[in-house]
mmCIF file as Biopython writes it, N, C-alpha, C and O atoms, coordinates in Angstrom:
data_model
#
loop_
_atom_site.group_PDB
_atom_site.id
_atom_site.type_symbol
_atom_site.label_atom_id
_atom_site.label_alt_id
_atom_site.label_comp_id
_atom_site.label_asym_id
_atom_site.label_entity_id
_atom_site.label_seq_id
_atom_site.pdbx_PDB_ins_code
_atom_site.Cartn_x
_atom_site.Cartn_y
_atom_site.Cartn_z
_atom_site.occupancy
_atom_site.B_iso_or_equiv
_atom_site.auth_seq_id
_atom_site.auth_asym_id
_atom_site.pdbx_PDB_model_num
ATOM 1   N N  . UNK A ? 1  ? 23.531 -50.258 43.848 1.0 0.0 1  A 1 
ATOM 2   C CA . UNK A ? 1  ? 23.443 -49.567 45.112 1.0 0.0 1  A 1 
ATOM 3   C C  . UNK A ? 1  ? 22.539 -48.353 44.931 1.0 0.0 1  A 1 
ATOM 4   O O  . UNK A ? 1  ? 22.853 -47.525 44.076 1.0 0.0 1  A 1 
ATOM 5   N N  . UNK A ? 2  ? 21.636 -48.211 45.536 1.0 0.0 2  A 1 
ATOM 6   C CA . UNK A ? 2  ? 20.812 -47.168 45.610 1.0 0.0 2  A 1 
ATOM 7   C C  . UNK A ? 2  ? 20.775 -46.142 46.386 1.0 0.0 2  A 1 
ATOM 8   O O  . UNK A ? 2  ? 20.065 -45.203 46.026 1.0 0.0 2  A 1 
ATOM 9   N N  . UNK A ? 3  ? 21.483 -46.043 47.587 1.0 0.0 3  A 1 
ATOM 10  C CA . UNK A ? 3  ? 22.180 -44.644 47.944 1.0 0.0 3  A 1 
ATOM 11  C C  . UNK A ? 3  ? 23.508 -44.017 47.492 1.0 0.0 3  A 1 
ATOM 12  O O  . UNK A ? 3  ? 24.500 -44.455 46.911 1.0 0.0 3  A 1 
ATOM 13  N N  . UNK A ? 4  ? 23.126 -42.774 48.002 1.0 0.0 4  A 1 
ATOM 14  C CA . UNK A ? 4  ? 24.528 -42.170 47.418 1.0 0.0 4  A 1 
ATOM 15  C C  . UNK A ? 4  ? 25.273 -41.093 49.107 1.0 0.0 4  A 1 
ATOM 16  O O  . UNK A ? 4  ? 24.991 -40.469 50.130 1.0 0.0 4  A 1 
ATOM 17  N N  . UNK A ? 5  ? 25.792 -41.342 48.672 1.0 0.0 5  A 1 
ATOM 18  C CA . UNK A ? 5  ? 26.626 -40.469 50.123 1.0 0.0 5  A 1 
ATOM 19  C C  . UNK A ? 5  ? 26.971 -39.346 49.981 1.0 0.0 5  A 1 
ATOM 20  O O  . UNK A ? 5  ? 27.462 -38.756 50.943 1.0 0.0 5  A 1 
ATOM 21  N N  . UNK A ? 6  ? 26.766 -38.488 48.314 1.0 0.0 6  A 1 
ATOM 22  C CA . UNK A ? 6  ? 26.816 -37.313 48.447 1.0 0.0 6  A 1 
ATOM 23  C C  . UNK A ? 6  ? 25.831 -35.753 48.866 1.0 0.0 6  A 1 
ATOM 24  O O  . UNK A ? 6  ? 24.686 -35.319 48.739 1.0 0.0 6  A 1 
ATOM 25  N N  . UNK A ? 7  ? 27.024 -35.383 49.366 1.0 0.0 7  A 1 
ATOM 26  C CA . UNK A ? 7  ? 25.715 -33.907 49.972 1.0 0.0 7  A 1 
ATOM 27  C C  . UNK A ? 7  ? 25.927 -32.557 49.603 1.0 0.0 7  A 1 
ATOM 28  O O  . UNK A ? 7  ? 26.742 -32.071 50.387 1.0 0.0 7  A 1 
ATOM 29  N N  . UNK A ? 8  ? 25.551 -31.730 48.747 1.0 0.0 8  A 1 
ATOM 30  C CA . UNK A ? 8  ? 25.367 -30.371 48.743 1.0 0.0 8  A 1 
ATOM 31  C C  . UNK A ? 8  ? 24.408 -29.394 48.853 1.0 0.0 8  A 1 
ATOM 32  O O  . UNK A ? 8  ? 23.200 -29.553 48.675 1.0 0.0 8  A 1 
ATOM 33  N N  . UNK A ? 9  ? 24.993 -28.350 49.158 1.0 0.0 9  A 1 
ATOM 34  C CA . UNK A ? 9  ? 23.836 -27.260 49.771 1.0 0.0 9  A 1 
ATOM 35  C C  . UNK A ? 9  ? 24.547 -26.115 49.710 1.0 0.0 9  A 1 
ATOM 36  O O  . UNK A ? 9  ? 25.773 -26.005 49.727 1.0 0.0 9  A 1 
ATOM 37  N N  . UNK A ? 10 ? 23.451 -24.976 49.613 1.0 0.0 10 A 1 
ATOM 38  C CA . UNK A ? 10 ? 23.815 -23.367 49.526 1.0 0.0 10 A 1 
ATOM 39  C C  . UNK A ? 10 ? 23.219 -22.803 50.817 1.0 0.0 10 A 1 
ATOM 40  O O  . UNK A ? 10 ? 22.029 -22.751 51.129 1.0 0.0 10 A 1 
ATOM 41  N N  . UNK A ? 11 ? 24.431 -22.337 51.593 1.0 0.0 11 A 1 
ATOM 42  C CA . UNK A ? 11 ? 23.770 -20.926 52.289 1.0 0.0 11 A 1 
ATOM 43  C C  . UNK A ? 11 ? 24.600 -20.043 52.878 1.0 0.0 11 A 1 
ATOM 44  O O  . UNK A ? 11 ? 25.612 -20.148 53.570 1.0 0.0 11 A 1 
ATOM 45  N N  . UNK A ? 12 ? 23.909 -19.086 52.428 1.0 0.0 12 A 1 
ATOM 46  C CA . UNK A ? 12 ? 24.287 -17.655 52.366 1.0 0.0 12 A 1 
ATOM 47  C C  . UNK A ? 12 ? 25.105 -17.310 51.119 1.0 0.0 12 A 1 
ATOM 48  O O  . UNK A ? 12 ? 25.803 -16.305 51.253 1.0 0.0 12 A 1 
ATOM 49  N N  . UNK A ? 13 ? 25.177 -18.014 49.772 1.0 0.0 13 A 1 
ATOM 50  C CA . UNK A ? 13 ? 25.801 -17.784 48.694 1.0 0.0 13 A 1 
ATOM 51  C C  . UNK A ? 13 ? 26.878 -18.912 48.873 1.0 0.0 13 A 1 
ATOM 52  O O  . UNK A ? 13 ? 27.745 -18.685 48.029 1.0 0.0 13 A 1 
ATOM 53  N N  . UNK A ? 14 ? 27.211 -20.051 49.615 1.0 0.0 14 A 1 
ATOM 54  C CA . UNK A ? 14 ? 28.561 -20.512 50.116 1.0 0.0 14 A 1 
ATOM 55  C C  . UNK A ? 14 ? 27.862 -22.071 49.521 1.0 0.0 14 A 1 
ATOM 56  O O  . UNK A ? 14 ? 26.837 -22.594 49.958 1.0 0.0 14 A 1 
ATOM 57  N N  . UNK A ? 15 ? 28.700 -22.570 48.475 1.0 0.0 15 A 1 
ATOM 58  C CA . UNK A ? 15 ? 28.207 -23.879 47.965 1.0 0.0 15 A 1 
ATOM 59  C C  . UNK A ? 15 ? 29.053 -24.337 48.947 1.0 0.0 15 A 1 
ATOM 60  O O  . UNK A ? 15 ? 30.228 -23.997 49.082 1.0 0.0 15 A 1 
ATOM 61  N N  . UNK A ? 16 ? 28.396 -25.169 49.679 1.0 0.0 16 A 1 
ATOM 62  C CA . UNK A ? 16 ? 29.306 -26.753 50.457 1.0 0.0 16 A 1 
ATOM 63  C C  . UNK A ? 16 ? 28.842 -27.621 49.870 1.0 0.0 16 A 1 
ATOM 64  O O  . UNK A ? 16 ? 27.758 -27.674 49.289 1.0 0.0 16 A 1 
ATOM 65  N N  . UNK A ? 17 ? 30.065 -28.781 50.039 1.0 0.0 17 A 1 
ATOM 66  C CA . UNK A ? 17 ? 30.165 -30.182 49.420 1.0 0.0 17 A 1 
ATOM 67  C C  . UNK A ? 17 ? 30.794 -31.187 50.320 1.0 0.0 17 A 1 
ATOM 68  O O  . UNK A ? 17 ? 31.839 -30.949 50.925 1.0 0.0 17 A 1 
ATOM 69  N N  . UNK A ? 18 ? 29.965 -32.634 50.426 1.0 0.0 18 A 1 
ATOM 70  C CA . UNK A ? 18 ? 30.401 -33.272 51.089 1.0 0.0 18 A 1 
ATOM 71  C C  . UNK A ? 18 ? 30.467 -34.518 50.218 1.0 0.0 18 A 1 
ATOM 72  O O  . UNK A ? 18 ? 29.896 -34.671 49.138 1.0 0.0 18 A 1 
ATOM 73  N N  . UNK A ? 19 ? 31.437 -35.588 51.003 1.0 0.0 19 A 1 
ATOM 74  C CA . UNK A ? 19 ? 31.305 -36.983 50.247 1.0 0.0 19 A 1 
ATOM 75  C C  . UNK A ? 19 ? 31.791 -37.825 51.112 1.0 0.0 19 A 1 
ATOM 76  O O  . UNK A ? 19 ? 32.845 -37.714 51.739 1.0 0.0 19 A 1 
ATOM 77  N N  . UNK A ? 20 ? 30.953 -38.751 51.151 1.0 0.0 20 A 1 
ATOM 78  C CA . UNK A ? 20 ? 31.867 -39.920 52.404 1.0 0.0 20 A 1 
ATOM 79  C C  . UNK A ? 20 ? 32.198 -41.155 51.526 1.0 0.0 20 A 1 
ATOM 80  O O  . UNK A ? 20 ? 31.469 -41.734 50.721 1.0 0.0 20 A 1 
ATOM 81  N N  . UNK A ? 21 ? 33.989 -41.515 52.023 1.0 0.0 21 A 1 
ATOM 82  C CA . UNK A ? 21 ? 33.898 -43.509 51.038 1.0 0.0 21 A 1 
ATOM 83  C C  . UNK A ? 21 ? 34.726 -43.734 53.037 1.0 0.0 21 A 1 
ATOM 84  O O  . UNK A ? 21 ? 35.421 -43.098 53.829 1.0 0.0 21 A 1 
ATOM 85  N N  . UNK A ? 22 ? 33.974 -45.118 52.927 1.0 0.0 22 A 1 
ATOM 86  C CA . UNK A ? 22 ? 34.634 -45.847 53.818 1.0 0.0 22 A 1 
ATOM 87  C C  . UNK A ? 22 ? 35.996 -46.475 53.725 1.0 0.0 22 A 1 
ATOM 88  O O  . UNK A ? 22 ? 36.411 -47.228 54.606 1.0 0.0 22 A 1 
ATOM 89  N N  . UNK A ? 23 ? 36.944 -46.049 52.265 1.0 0.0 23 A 1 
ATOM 90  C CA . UNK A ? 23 ? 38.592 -46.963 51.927 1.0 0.0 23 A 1 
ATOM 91  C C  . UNK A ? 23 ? 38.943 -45.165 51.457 1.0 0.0 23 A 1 
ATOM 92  O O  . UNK A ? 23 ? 38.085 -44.370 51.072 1.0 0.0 23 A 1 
ATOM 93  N N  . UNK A ? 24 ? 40.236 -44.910 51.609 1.0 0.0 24 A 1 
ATOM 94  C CA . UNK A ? 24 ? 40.886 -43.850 51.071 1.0 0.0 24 A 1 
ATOM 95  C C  . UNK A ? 24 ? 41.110 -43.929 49.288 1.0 0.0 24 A 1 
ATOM 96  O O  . UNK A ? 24 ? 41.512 -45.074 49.085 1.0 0.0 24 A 1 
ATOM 97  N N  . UNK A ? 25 ? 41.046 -43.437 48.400 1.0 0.0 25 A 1 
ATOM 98  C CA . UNK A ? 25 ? 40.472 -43.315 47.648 1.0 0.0 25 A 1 
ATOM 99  C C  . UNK A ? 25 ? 41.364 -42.019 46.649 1.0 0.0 25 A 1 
ATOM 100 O O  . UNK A ? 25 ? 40.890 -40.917 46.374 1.0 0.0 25 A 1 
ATOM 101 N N  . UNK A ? 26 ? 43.084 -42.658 46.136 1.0 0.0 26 A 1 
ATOM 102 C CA . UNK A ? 26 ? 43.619 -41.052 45.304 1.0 0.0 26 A 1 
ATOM 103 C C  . UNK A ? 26 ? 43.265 -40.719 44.897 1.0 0.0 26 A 1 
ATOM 104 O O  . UNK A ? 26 ? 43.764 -39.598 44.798 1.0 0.0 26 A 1 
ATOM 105 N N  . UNK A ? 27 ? 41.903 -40.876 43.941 1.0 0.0 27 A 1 
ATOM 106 C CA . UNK A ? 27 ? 41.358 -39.855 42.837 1.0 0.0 27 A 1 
ATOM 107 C C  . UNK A ? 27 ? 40.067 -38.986 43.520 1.0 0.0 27 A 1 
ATOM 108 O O  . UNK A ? 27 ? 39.236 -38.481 42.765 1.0 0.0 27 A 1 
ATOM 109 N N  . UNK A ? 28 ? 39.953 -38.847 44.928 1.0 0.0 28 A 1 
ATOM 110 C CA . UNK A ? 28 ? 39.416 -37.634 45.871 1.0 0.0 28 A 1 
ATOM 111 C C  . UNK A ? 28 ? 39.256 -36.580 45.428 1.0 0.0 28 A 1 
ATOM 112 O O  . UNK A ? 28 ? 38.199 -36.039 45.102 1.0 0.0 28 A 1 
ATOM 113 N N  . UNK A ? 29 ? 40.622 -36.086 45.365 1.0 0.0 29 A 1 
ATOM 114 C CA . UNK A ? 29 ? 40.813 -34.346 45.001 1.0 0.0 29 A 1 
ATOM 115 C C  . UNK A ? 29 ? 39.945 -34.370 43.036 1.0 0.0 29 A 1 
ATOM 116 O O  . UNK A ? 29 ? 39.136 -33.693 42.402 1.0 0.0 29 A 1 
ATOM 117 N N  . UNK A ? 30 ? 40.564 -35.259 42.883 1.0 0.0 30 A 1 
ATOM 118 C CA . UNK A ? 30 ? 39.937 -34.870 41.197 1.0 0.0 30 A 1 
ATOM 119 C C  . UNK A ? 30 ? 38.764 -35.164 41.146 1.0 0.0 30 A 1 
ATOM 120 O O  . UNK A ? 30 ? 38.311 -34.239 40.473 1.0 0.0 30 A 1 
ATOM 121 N N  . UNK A ? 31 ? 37.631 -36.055 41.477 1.0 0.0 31 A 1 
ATOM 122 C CA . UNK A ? 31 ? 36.385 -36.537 42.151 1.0 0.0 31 A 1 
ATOM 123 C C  . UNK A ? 31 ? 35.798 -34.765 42.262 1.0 0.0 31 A 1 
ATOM 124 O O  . UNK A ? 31 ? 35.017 -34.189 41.504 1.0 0.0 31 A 1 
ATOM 125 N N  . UNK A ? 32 ? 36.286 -34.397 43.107 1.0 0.0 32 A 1 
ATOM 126 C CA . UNK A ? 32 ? 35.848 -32.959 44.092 1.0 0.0 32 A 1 
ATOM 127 C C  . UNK A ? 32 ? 36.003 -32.308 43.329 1.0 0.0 32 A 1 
ATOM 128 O O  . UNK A ? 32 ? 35.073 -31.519 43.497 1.0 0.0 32 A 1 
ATOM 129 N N  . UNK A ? 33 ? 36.706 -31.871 42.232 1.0 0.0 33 A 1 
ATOM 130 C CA . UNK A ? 33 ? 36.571 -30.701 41.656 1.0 0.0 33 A 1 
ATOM 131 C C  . UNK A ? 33 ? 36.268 -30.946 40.349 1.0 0.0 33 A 1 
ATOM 132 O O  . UNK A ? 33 ? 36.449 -30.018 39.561 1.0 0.0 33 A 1 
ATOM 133 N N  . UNK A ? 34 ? 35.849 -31.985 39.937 1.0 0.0 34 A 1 
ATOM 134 C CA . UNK A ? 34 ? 34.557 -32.554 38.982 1.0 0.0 34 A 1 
ATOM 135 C C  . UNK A ? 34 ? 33.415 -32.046 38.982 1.0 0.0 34 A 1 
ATOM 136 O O  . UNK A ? 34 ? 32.777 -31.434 38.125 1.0 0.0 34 A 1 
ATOM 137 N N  . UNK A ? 35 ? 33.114 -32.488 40.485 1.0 0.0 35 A 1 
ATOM 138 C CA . UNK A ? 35 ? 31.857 -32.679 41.304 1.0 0.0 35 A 1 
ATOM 139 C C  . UNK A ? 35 ? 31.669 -31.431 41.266 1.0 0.0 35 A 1 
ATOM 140 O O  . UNK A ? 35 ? 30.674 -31.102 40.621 1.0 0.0 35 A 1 
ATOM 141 N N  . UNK A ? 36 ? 32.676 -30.035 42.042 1.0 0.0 36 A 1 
ATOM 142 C CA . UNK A ? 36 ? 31.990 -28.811 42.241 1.0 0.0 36 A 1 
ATOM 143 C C  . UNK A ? 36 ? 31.991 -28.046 40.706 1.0 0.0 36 A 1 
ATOM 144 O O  . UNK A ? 36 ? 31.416 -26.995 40.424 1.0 0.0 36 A 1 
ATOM 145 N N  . UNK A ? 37 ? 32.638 -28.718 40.003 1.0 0.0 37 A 1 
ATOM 146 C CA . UNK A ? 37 ? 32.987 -27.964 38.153 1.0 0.0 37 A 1 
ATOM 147 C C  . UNK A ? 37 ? 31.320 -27.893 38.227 1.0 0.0 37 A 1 
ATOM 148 O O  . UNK A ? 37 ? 30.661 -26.854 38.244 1.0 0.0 37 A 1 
ATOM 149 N N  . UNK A ? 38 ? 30.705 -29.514 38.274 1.0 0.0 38 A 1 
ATOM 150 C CA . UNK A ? 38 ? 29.309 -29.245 37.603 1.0 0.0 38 A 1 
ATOM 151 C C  . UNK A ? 38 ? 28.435 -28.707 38.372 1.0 0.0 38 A 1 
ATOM 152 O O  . UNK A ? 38 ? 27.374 -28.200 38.010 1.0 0.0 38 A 1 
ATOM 153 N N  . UNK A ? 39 ? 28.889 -28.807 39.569 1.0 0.0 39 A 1 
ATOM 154 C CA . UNK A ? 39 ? 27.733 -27.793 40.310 1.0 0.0 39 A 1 
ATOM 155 C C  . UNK A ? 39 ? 27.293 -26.407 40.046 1.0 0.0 39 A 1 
ATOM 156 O O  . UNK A ? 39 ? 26.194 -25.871 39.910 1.0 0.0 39 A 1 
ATOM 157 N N  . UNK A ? 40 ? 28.866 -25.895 40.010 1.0 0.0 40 A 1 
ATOM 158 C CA . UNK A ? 40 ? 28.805 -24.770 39.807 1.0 0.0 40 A 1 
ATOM 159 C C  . UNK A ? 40 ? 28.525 -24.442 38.604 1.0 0.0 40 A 1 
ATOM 160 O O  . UNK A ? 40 ? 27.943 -23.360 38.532 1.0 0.0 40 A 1 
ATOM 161 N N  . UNK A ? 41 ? 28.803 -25.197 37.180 1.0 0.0 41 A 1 
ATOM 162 C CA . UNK A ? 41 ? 28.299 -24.721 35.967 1.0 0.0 41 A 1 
ATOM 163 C C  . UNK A ? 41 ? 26.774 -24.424 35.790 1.0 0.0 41 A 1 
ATOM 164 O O  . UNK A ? 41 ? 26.256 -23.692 34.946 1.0 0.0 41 A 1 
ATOM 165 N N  . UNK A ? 42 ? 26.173 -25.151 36.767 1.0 0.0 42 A 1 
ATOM 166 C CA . UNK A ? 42 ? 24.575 -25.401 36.783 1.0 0.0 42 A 1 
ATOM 167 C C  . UNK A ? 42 ? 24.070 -24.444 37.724 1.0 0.0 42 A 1 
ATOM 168 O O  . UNK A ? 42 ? 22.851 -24.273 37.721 1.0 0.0 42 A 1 
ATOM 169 N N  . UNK A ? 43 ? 24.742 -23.817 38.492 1.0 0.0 43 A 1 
ATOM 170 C CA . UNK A ? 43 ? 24.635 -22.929 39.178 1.0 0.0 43 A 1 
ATOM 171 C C  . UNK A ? 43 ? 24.326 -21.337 38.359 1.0 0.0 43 A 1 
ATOM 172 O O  . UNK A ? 43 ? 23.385 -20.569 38.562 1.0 0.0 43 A 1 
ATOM 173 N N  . UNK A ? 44 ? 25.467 -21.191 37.403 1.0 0.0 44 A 1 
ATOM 174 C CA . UNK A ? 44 ? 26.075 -20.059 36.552 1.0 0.0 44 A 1 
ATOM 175 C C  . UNK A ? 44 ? 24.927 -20.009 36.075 1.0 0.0 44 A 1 
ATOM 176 O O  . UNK A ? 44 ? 24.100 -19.100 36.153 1.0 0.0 44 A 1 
ATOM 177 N N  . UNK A ? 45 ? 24.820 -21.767 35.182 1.0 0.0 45 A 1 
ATOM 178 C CA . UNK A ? 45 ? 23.447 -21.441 34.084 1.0 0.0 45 A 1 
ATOM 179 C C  . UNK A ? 45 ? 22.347 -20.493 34.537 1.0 0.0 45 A 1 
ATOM 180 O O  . UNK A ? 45 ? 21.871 -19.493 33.999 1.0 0.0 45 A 1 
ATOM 181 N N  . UNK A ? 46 ? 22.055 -21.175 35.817 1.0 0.0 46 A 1 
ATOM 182 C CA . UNK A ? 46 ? 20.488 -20.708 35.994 1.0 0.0 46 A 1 
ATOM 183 C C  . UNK A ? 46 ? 20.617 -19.673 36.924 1.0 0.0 46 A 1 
ATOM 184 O O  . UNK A ? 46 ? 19.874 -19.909 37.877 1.0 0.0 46 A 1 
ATOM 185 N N  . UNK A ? 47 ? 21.334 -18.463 37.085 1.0 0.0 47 A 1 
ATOM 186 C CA . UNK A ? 47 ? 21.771 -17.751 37.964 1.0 0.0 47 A 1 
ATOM 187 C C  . UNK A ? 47 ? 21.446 -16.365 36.852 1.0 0.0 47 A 1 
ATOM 188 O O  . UNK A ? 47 ? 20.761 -15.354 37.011 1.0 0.0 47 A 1 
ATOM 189 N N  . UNK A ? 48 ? 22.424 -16.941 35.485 1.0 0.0 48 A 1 
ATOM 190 C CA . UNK A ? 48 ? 22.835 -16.056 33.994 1.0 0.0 48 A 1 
ATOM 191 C C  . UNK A ? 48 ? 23.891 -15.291 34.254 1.0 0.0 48 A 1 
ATOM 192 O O  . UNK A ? 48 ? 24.368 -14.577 33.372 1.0 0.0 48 A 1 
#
């Protein structure tokens, strides 16, 4: 599959995160704060 359904973006300092699945899905919450762990580590990095 060659798309992906995820979306993030910064503004005004405010990381948002989005993700769409079409079936409900328990491992969501842990997914999400995976997802924003590495954002934000990559964020830190290049921020210092």
């Amino acid at each position: 599959m060659g798309m992906k359904n995820d979306l993030s973006f910064m503004v005004d300092a405010v990381m948002s995160l989005y993700e769409h699945q079409s079936t409900w899905n328990p491992n969501m919450p842990l997914r999400g704060l995976i997802y924003f762990a590495k954002l934000y580590q990559i964020y830190v990095r290049e921020q210092g």
